[in-house]
C-alpha positions as CSV (number, residue, x, y, z in Angstrom):
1,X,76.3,117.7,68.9
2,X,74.9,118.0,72.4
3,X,77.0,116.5,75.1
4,X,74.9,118.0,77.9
5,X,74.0,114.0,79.3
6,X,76.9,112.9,80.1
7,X,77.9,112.9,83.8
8,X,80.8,111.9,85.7
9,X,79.7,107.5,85.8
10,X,78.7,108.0,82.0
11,X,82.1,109.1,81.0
12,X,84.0,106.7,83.0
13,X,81.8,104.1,81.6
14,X,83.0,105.4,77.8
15,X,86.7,105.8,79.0
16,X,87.1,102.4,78.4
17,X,86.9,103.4,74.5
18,X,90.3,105.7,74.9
19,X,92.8,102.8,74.9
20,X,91.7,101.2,71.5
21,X,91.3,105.1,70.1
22,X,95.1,105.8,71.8
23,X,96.6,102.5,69.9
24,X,95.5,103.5,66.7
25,X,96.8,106.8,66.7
26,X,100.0,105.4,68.5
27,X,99.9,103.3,64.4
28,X,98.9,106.5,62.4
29,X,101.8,108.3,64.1
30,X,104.2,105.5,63.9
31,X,103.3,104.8,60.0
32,X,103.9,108.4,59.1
33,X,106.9,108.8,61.2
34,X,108.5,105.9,59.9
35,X,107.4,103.3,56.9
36,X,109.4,100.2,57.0
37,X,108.4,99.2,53.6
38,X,108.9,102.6,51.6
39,X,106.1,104.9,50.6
40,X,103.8,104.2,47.7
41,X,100.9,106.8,47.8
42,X,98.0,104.1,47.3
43,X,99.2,101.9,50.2
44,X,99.3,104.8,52.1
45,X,96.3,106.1,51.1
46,X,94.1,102.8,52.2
47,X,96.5,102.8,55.2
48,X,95.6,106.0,56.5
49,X,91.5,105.5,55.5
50,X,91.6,102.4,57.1
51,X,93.0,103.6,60.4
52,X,90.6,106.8,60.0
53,X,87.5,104.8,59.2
54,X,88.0,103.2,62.7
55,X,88.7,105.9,64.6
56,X,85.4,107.8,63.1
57,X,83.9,104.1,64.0
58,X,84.5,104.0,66.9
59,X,84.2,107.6,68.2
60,X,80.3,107.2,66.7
61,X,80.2,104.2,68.6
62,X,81.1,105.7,71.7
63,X,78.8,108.7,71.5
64,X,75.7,106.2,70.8
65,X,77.0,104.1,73.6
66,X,76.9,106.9,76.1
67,X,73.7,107.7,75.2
68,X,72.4,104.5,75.7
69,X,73.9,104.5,79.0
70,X,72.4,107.5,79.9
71,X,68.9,106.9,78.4
């Protein structure tokens, strides 16, 4: 993966991404710390993919965002 284009504007453009990314690993520590409602493996399973799938979401997101902005 070649990060070479972004600059200094491009990346505070992007920044803007780090606050949903920070919530939900704020929930996917939180969840494993401490699970209110017991722990069944399947629930956590999806739990944990669900949380994961939007974090690898949104991390693609950004890097074709920043390219855009850059392009």
């Amino acid at each position: 993966m070649d990060l070479e284009f972004v600059d200094t504007e491009t990346a505070l453009d992007v920044a803007v991404n780090l606050f949903p990314l920070s919530i939900i690993l704020f929930f996917v520590v939180v969840f494993a710390a401490f699970n209110p409602w017991g722990i069944d493996p399947l629930q956590s399973l999806l739990q944990f993919a669900i949380l994961g799938s939007m974090v690898v979401a949104l991390a693609i997101t950004t890097y074709y965002v920043a390219r855009a902005i850059e392009g």
